[in-house]
Backbone as numpy.savetxt, mean C-alpha at the origin, in Angstrom:
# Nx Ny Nz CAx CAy CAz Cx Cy Cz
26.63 6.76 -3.15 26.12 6.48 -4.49 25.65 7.76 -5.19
25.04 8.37 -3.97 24.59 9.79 -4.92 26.38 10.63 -5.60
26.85 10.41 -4.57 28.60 11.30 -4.77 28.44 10.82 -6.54
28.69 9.32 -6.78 29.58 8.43 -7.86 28.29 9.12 -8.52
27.41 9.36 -8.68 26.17 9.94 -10.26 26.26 11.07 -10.29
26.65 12.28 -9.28 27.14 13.09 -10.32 28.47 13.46 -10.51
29.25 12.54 -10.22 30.71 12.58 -11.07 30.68 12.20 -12.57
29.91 11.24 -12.28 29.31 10.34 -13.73 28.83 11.93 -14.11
27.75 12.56 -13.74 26.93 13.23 -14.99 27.88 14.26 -15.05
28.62 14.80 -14.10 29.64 15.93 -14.48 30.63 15.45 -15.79
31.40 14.23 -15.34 32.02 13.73 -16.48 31.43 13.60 -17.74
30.58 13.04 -17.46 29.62 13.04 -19.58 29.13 14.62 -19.79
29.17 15.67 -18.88 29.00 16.78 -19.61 30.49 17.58 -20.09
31.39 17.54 -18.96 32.54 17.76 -19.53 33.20 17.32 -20.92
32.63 16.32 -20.65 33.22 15.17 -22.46 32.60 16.30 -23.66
31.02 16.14 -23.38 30.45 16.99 -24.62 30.65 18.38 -24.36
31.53 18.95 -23.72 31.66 20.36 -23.62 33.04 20.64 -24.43
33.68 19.62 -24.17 35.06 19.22 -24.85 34.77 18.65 -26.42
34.26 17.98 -26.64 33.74 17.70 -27.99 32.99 18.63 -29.02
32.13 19.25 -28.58 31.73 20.68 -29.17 32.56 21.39 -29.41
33.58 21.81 -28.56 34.28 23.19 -28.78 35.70 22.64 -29.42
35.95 21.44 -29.60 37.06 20.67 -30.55 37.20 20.88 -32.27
37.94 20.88 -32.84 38.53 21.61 -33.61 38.03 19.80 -34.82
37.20 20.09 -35.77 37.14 18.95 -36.82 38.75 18.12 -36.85
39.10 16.41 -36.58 40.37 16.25 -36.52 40.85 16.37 -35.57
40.63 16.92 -34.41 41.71 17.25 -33.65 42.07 15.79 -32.74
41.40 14.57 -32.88 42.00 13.27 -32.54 41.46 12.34 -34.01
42.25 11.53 -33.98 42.57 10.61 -34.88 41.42 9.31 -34.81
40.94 8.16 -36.08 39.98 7.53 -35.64 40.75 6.55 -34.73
41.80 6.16 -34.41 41.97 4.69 -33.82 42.02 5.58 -32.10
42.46 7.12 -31.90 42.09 7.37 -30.71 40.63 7.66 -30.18
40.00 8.17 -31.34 38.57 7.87 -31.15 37.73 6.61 -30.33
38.51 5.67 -31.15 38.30 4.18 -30.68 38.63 3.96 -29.26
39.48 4.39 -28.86 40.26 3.66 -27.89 39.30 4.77 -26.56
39.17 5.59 -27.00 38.08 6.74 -26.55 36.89 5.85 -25.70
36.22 5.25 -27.07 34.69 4.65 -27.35 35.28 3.77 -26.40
36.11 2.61 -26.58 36.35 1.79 -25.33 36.47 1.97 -24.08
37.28 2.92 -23.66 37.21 3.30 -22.02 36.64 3.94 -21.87
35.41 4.74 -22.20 34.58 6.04 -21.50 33.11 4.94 -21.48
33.36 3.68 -22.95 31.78 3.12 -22.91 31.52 2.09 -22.74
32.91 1.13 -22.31 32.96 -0.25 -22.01 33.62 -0.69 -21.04
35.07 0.23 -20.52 35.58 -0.57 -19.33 34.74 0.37 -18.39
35.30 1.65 -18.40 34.73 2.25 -17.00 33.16 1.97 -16.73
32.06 2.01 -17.78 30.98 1.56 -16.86 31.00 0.25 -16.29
31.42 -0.79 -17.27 31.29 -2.10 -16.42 32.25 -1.76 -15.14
33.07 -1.95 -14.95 34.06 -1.09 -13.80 32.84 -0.67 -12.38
32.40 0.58 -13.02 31.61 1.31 -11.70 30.04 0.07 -11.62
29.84 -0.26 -12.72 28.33 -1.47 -12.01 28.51 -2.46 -11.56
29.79 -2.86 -12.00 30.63 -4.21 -10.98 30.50 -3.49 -9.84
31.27 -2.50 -9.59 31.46 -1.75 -8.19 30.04 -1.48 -7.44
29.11 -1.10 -7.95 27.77 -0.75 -7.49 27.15 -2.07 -7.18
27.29 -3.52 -7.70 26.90 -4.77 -8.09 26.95 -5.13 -6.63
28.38 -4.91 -6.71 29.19 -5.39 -5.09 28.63 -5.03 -3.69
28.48 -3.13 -4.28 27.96 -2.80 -2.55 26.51 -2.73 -2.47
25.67 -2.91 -3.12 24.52 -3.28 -3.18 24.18 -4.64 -2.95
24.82 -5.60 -3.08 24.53 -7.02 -2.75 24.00 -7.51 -1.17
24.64 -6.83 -0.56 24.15 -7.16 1.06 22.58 -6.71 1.27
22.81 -5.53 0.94 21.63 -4.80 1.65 20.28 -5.39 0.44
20.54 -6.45 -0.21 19.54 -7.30 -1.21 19.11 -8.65 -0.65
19.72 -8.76 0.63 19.32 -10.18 1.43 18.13 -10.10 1.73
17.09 -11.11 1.72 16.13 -11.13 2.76 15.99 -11.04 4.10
15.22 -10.02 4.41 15.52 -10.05 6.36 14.98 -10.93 7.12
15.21 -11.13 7.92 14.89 -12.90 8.47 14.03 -12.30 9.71
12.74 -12.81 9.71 12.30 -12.57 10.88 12.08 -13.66 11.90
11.55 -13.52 13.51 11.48 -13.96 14.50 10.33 -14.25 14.47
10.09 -14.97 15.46 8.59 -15.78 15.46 7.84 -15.12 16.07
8.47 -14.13 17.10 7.59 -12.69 17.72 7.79 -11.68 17.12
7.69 -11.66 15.87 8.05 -10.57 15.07 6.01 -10.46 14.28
5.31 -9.24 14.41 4.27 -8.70 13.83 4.10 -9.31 12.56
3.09 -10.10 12.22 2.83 -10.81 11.16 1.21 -10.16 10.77
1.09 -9.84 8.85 0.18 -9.43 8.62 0.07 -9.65 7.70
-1.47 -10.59 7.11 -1.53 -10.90 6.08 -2.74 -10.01 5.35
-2.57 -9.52 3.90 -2.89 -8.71 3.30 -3.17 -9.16 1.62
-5.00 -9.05 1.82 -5.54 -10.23 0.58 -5.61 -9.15 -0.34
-5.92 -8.84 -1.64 -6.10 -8.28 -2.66 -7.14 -8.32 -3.34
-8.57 -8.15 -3.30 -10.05 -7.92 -3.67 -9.95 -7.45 -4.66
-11.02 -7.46 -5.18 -11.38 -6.53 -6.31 -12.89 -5.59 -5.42
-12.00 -4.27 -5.29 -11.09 -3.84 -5.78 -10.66 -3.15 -4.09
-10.24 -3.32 -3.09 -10.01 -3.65 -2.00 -8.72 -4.49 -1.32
-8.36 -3.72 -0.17 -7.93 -4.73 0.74 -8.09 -5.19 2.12
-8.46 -7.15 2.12 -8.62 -7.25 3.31 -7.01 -7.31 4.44
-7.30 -7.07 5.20 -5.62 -6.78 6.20 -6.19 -7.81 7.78
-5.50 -8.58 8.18 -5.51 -8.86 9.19 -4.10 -9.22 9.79
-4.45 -8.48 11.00 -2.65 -8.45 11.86 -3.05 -9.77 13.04
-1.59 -10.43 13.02 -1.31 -11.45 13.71 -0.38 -11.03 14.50
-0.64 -10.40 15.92 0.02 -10.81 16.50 0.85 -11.68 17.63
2.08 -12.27 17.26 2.69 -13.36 18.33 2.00 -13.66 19.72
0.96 -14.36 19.36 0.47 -15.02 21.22 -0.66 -14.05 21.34
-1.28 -13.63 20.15 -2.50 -12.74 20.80 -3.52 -13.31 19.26
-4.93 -13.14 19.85 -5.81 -12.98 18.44 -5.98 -12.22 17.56
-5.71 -12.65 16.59 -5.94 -12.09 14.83 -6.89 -10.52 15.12
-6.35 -9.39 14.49 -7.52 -8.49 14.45 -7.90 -8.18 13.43
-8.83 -7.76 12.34 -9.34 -7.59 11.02 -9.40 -6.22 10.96
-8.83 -6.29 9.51 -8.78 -4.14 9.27 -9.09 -4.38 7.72
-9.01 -3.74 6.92 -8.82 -3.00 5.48 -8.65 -1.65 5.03
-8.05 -1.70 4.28 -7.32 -0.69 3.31 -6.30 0.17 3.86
-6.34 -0.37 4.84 -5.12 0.91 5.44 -4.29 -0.33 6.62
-2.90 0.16 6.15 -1.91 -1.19 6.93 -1.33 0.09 8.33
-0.97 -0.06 9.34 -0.14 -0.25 10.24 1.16 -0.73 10.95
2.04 -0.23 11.28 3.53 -0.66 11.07 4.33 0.04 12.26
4.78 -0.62 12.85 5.56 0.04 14.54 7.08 0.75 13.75
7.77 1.75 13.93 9.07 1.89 13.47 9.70 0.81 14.31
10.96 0.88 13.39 11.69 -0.13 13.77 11.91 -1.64 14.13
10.58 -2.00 13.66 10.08 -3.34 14.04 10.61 -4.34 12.67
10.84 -5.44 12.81 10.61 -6.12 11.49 9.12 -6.52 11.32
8.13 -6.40 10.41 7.23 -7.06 9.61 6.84 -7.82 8.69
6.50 -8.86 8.90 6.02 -9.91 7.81 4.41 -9.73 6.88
5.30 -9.02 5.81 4.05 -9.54 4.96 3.14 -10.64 4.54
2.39 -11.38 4.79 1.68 -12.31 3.64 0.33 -11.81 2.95
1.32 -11.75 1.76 0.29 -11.52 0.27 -0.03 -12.66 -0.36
-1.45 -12.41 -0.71 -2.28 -13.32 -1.08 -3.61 -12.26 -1.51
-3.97 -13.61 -2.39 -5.26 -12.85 -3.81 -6.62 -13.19 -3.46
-7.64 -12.80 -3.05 -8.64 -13.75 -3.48 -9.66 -13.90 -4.31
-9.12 -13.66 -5.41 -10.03 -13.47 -6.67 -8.98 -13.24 -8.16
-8.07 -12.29 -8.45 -7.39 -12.21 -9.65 -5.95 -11.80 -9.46
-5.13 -11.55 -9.84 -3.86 -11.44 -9.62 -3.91 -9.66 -9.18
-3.17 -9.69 -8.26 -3.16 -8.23 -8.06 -1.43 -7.78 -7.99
-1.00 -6.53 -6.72 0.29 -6.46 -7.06 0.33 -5.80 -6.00
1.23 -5.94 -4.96 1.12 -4.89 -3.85 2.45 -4.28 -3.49
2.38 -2.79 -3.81 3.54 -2.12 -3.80 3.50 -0.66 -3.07
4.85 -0.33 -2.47 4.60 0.90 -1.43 6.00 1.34 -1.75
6.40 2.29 -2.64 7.66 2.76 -3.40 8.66 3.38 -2.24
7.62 3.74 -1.11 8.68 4.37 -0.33 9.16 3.53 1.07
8.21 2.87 0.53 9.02 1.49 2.32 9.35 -0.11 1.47
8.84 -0.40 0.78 9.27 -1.86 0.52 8.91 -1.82 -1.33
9.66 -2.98 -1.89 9.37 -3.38 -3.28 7.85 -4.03 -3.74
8.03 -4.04 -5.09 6.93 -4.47 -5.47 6.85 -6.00 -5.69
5.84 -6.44 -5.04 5.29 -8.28 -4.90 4.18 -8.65 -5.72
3.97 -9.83 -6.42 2.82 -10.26 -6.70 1.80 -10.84 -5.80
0.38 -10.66 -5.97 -0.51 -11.68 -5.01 -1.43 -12.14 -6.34
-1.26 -13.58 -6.11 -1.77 -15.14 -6.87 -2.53 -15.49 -5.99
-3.85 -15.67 -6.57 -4.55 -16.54 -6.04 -4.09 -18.04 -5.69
-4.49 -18.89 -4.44 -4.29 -19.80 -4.10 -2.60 -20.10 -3.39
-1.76 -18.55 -3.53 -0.44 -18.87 -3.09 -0.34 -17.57 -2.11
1.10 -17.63 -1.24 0.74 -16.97 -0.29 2.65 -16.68 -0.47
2.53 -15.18 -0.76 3.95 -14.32 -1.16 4.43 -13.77 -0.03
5.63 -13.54 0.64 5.87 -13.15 1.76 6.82 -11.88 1.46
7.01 -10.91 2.19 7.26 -9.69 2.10 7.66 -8.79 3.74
8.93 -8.80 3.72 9.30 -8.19 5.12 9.80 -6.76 4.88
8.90 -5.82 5.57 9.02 -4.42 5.71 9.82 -4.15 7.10
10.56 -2.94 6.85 11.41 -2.52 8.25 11.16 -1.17 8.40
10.18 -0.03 8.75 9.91 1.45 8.73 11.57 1.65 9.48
11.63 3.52 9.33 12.93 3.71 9.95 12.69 4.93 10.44
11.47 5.29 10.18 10.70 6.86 10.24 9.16 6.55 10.60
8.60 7.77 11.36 7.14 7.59 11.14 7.00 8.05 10.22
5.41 8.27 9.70 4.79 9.15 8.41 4.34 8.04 7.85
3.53 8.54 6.50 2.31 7.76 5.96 2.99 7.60 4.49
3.13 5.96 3.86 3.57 5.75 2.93 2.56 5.47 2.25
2.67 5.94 0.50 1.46 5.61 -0.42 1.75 3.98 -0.75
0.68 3.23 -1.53 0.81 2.20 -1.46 -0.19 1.97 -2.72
-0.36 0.78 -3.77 -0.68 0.55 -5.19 -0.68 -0.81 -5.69
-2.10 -0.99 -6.07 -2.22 -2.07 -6.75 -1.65 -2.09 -7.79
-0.07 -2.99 -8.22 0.96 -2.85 -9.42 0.24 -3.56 -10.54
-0.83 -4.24 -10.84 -1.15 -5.58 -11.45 -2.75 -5.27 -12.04
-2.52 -5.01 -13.29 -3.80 -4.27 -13.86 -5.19 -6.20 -13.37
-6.29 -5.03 -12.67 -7.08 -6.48 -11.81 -8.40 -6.42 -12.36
-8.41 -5.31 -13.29 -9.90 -4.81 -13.65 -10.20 -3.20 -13.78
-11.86 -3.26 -13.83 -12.56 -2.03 -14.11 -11.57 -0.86 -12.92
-11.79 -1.14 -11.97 -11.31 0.21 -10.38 -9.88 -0.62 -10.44
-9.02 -0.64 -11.13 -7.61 -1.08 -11.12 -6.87 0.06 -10.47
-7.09 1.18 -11.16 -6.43 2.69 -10.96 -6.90 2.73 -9.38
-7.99 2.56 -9.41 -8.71 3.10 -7.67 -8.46 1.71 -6.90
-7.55 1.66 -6.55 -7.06 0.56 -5.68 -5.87 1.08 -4.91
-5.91 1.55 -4.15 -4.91 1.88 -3.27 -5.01 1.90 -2.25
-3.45 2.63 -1.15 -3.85 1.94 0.31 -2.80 3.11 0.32
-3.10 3.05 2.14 -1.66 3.75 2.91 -0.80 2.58 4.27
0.22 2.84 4.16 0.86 2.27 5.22 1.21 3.21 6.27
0.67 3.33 7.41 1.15 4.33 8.56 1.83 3.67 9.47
3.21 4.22 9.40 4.55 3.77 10.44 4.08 4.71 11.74
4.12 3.91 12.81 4.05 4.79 14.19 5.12 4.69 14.94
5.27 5.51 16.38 6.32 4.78 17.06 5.52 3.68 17.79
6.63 2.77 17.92 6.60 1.31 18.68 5.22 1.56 19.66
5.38 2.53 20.50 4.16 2.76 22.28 2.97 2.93 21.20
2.75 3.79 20.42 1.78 4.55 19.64 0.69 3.32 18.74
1.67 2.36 18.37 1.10 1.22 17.48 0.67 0.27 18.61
1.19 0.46 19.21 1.14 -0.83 20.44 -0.56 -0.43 20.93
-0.44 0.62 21.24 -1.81 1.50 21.57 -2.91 0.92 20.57
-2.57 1.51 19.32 -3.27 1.57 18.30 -4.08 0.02 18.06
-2.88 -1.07 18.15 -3.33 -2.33 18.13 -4.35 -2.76 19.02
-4.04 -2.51 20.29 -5.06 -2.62 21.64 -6.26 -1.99 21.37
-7.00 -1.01 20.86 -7.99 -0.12 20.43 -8.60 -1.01 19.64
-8.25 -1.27 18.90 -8.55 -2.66 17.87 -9.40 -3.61 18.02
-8.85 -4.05 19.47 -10.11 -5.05 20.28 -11.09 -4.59 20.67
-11.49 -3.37 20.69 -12.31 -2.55 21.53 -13.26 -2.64 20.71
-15.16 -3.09 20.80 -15.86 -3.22 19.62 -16.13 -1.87 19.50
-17.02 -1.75 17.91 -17.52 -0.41 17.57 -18.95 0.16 18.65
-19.34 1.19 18.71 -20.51 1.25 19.43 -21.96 0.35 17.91
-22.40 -0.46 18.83 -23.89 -0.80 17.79 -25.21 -0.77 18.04
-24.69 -0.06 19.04 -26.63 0.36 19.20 -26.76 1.97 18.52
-28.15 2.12 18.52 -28.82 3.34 18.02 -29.39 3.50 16.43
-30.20 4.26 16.58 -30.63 4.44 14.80 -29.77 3.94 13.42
-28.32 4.14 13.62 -27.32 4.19 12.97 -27.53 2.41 12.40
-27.26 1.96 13.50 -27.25 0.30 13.76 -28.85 -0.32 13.10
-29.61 0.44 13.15 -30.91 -0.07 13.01 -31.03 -0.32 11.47
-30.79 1.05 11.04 -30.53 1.14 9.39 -29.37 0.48 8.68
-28.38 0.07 9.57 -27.23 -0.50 8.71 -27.49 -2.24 8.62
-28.50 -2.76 9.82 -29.48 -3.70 9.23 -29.90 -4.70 8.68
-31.32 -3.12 8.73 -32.60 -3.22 7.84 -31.95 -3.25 6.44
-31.03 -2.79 6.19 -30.73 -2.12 4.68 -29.87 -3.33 4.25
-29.67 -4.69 5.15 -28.43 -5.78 4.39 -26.87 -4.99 4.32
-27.00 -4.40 5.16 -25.39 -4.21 5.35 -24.76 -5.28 5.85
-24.89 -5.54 6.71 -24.20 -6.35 8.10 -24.37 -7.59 7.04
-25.12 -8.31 6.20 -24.64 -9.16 5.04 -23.39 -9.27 4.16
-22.74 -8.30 4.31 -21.45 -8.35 3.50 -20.38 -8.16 4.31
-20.82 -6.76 4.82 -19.58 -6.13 5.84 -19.77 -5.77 7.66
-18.63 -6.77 7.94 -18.12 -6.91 9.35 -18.36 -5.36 10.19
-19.08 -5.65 11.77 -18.88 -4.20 12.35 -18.81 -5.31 13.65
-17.92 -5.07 14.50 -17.49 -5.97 15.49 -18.38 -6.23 16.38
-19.68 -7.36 17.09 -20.18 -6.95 17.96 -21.59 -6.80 17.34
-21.79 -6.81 15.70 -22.83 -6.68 15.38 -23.21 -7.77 13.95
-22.06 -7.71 13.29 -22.40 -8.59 12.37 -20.68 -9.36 12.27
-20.73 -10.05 11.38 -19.58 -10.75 11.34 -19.31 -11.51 9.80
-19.67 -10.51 9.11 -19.84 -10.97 7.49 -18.10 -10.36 6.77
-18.02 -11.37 6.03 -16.87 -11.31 5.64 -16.42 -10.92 3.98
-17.56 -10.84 2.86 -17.79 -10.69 1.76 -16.68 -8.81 1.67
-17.58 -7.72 2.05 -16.70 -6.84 1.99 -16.09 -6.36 2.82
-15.76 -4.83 2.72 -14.42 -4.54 3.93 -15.01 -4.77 5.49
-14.34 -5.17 6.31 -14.45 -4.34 7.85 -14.80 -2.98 7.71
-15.95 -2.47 8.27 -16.13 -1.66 8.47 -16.09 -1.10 10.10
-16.21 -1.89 11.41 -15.75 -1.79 12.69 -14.76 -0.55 13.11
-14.06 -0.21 12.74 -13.05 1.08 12.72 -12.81 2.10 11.77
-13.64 2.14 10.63 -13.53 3.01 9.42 -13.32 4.03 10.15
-13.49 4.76 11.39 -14.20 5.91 11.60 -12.41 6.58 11.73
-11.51 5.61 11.90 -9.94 6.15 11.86 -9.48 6.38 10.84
-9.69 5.76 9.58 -9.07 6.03 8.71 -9.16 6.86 7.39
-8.11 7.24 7.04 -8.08 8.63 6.18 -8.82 8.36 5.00
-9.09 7.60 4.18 -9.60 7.55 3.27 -10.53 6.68 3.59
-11.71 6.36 1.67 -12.73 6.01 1.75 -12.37 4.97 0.51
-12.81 4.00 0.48 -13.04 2.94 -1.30 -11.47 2.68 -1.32
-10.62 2.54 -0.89 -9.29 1.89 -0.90 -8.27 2.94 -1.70
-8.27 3.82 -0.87 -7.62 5.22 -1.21 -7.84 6.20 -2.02
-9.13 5.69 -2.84 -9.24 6.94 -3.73 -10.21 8.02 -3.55
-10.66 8.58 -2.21 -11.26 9.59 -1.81 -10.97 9.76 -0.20
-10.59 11.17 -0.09 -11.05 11.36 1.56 -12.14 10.94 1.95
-11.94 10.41 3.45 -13.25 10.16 4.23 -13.57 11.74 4.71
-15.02 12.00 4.08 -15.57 13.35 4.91 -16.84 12.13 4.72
-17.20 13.31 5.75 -19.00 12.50 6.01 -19.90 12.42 4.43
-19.41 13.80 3.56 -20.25 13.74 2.55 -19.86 12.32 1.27
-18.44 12.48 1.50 -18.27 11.15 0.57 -18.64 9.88 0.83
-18.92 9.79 2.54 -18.94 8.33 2.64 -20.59 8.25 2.37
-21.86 9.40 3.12 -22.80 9.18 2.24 -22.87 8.57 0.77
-22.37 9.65 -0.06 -22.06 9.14 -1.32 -21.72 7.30 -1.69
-21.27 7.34 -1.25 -20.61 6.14 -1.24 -21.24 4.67 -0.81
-22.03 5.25 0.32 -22.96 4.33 0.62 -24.24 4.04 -0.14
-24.61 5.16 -0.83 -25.66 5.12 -1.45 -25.59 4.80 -3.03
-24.46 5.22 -3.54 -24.02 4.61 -5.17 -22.77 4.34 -5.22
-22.35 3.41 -4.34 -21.05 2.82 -4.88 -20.74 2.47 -6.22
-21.31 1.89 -6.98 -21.23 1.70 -8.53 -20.51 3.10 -9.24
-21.34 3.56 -8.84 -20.66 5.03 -9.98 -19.64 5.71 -9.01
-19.86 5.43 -7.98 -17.95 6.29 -7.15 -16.87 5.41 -7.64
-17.37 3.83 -8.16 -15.92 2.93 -7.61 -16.54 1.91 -8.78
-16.26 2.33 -10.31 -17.22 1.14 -11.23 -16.34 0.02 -10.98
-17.15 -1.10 -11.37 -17.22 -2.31 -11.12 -16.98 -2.80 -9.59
-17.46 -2.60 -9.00 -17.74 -2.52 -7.40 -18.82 -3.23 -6.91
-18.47 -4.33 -6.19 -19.44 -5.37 -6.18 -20.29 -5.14 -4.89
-20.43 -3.80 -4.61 -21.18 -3.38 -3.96 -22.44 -2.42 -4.41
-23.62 -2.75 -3.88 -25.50 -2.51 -5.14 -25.04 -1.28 -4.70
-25.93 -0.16 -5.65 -26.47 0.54 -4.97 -27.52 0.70 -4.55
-27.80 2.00 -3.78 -29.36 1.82 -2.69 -29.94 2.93 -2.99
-30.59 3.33 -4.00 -31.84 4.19 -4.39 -32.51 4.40 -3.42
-33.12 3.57 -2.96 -34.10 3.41 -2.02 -33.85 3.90 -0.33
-32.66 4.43 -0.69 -32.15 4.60 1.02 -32.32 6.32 0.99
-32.85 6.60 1.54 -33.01 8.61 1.41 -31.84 9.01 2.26
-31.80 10.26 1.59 -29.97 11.28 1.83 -30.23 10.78 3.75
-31.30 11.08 4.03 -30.89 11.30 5.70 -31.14 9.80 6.08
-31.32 8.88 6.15 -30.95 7.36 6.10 -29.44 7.25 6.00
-28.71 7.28 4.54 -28.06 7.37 4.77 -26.44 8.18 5.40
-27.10 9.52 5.77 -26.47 9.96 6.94 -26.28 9.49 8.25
-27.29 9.09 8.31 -27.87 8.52 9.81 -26.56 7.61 9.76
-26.33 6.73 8.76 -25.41 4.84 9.29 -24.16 5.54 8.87
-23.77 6.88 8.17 -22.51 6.93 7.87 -22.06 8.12 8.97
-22.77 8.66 9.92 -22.30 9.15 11.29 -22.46 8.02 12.45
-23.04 6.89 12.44 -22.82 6.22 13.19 -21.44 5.00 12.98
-21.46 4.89 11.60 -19.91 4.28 11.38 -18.83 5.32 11.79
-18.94 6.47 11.73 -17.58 7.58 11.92 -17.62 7.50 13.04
-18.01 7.15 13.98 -18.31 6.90 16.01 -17.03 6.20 16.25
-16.80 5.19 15.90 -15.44 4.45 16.05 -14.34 5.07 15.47
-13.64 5.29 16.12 -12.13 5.26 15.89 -11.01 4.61 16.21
């Protein structure tokens, strides 16, 4: 396909290279015409019929197996919750960052829980809607490792722009690993744990082993993943302070308070004890 576009663009420059340097007259209007017809009506329909054709297969839906990695992936404002299902084992809970074995087939299920969102990853799969109350299905096939960007398509609000994610393709052993780690709880003892609390954390957001609140992200494994607020900042220790302490102004309309009241080394203290897990 790449060959047939630039024959195409060679040909339409040749034309106007030939047309410029043509002599006023030097074809007639009814060859003109006949011109306008085959350069702008048969031959393209011609080559998009042709393109129509060999593109049609590889437009099927891929059919997956019933032991095939199933992961359903909700759409927050302004967040995502992720939980992987896999075949004959218990559900594990993640956010903002998806996981993907090469070569595997994967089942998406998208779903909203709150406003219409849009979940799209330009370099591994198309773009889907997620509706509240319905549940969109979406099968990814990696063919490579590496880390695909990923985008809320579906304007959802105030942090619309700051809604993003990554998809990391591993090999097959590597994810397999990765999944198993998963079960493993976070550490919850120590100062860290004491303050995350006292302070109504563990009220919103999940840390395995310590609280089990479901309002915002999992936090249980943050300590792996590359970013912070659903892709729109690196995780360094200083942002996630930040972050903990005025979410509002890192991530507006973020239905997470902020905490005045929590001093810089407070919240150091719970955002080196969340980075403990990996």
């Amino acid at each position: 396909m790449v060959l047939g576009a630039v024959i195409i663009a060679a040909a339409v420059g040749a034309l106007m290279v030939v047309a410029q340097r043509s002599r006023e007259g030097a074809i007639t209007h009814q060859q003109g015409m006949r011109l306008v017809l085959w350069a702008g009506g048969v031959v393209p329909t011609v080559v998009l019929l042709a393109l129509l054709i060999a593109t049609l297969p590889a437009m099927r839906p891929i059919a997956v197996k019933p032991d095939d990695l199933r992961i359903t992936v909700t759409g927050e404002q302004f967040w995502w919750r992720v939980r992987y299902q896999p075949a004959g084992q218990a559900a594990i809970d993640d956010a903002n960052e998806l996981r993907v074995p090469v070569g595997r087939d994967v089942e998406l299920l998208l779903e909203a829980g709150d406003v219409l969102h849009s979940f799209w990853v330009p370099g591994l799969a198309g773009k889907l809607d997620m509706v509240p109350g319905r549940t969109n299905k979406l099968v990814v096939h990696a063919t490579r490792a590496g880390r695909f960007r990923g985008q809320c398509a579906e304007f959802c609000g105030l942090s619309h722009a700051l809604m993003a994610f990554d998809v990391v393709a591993m090999e097959p052993a590597a994810f397999d690993a990765w999944l198993a780690a998963r079960r493993t709880p976070a550490p919850v003892g120590g100062e860290g744990a004491r303050l995350f609390a006292a302070n109504g954390c563990g009220g919103c957001h999940m840390v395995a082993g310590l609280s089990d609140a479901t309002i915002g992200p999992d936090l249980t494994h943050i300590g792996s993943r590359a970013s912070l607020g659903a892709g729109m900042q690196k995780r360094t220790h200083a942002n996630l302070v930040r972050f903990i302490k005025e979410a509002p102004l890192v991530k507006p309309g973020a239905r997470m308070p902020a905490y005045p009241q929590l001093t810089n080394e407070d919240a150091a203290t719970i955002a080196r004890w969340l980075e403990q897990s990996q």
